[in-house]
C-alpha positions as CSV (number, residue, x, y, z in Angstrom):
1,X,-32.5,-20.0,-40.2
2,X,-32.8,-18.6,-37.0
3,X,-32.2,-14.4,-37.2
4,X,-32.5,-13.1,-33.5
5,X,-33.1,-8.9,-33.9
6,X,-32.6,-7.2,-30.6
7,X,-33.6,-3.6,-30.3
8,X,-31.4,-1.1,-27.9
9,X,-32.2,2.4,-26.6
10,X,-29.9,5.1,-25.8
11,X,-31.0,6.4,-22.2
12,X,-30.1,10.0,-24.3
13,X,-32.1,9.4,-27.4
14,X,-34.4,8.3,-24.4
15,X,-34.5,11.6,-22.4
16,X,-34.4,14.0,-25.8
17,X,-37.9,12.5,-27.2
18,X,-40.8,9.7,-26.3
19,X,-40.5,8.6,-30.3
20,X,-37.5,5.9,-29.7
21,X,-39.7,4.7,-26.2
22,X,-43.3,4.9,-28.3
23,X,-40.9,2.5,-31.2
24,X,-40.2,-0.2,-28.8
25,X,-43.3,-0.7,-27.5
26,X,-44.9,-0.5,-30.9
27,X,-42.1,-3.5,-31.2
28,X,-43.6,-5.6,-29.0
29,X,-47.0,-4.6,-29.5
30,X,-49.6,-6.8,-31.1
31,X,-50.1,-4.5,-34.2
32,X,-46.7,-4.0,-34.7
33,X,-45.5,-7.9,-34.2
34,X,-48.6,-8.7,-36.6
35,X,-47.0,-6.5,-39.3
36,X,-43.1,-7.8,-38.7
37,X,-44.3,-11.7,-38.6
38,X,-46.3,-10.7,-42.3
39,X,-43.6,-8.7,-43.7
40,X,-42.6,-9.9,-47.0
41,X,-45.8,-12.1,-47.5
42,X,-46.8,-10.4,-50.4
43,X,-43.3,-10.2,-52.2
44,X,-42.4,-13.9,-51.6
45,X,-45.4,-15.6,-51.0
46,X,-43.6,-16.4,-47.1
47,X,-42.8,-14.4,-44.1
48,X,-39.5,-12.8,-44.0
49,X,-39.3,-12.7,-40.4
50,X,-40.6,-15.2,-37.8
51,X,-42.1,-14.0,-34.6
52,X,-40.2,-15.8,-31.3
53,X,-43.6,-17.5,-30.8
54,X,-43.8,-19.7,-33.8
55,X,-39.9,-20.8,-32.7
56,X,-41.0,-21.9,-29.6
């Protein structure tokens, strides 16, 4: 099963605070994609969520 997740930033939430900006790039960041594409390892034995690269 293929579960696309975009992520989408107000440009207000934008200009009140850097924490929505510093959460996207976290996103797409190495450490951060390491931890979504393991998430759920430990609880089902599988990833929950596939990073794009391994669907490519």
């Amino acid at each position: 099963m293929n579960n696309p997740c975009y992520a989408l930033l107000a440009q207000e939430a934008f200009l009140q605070s850097d924490q929505p900006g510093a959460f996207l790039r976290w996103l797409i960041d190495p450490e951060g994609q390491r931890i979504i594409s393991t998430f759920g390892q430990a609880e089902f034995g599988a990833s929950v969520v596939r990073p794009k690269s391994a669907l490519e």
